[in-house]
N, C-alpha and C positions, 0 to 999 in steps of 0.2 A: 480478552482473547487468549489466555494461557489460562491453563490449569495448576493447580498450587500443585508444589514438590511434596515429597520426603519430607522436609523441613519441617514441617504442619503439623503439630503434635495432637491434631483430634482429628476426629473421623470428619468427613466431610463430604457430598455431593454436590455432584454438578448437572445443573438444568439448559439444556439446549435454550437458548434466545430466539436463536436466529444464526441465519446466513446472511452472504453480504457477495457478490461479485466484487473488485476490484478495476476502480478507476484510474484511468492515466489524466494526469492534469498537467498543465504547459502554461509559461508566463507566455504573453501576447508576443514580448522582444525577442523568445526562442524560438517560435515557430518555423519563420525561414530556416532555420538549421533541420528542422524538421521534414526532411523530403519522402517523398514517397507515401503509401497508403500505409495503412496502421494496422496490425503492427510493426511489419518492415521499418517504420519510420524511426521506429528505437534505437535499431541498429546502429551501432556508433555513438548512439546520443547519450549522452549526459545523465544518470541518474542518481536520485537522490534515496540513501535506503534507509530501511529501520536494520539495527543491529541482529548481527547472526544468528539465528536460533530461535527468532522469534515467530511465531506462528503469519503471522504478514511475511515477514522477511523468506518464511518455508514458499508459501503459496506465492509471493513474485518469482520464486524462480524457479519453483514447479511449472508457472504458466510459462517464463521466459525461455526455459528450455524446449517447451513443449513447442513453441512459436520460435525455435531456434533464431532468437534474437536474443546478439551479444551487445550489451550497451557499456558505454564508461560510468562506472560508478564513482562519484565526484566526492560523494561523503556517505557514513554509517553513522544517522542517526537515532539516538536511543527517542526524542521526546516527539512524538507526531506533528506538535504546535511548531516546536524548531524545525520541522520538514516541509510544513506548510509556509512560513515563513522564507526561507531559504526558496523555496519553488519557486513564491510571488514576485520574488526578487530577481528569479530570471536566473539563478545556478543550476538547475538541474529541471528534469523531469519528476515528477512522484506520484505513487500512486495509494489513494485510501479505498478504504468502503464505498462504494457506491452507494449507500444507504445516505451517506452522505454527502454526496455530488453536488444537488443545487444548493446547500451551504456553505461547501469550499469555494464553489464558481462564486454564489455574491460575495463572502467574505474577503476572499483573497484574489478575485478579479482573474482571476487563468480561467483558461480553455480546455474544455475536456479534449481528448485526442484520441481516447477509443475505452473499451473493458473487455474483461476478464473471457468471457462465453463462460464457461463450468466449471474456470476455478473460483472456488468458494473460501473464505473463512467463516469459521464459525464463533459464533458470540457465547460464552456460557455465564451460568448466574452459579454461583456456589456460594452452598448455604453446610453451618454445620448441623452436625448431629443433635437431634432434641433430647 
């Protein structure tokens, strides 16, 4: 979901994959805290984020400001698996790809609690130069 830097000392392209809306997911023990209809329901609540800068972490708060919903951010985390973990557990709210929705619900047992509408990430495949 990011695109390689400066750093990168050859030429290199990137091939669109795919988009992805962004899913809200909730451990079953948080929901009571969770009032109101969604997205309202964030407000105040607890989330769980991927670190600053990151192309997820752009598009959650592109949508979250767009849906002027202020939540607590509980933790900044860099690894997705540590944010799914942390969520099943019932710290916070977090939200992935929808692409991936019915395998975080069975994996990790939470409840979706709404998406994204048109904010998107997008997935790229980068390949270098022949």
């Amino acid at each position: 979901d990011t695109l390689p830097g400066a750093f990168l000392k050859v030429k290199w392209f990137t091939h669109v994959l795919g988009e992805s809306r962004l899913t809200f997911f909730a451990a079953r023990k948080l929901l009571p805290q969770l009032r109101g209809r969604f997205p309202r329901s964030l407000h105040g609540a607890p989330l769980l984020v991927p670190l600053e800068g990151s192309p997820m972490r752009q598009t959650l708060e592109q949508w979250l400001r767009a849906n002027r919903v202020v939540p607590v951010v509980q933790a900044e985390i860099e690894d997705s698996t540590l944010i799914k973990e942390f969520g099943q557990a019932g710290d916070g709210v977090f939200a992935m790809p929808s692409v991936i929705e019915e395998e975080v619900c069975k994996r990790y047992g939470v409840r979706v609690l709404g998406r994204s509408g048109q904010h998107r990430m997008r997935f790229h495949a980068i390949t270098p130069e022949r």
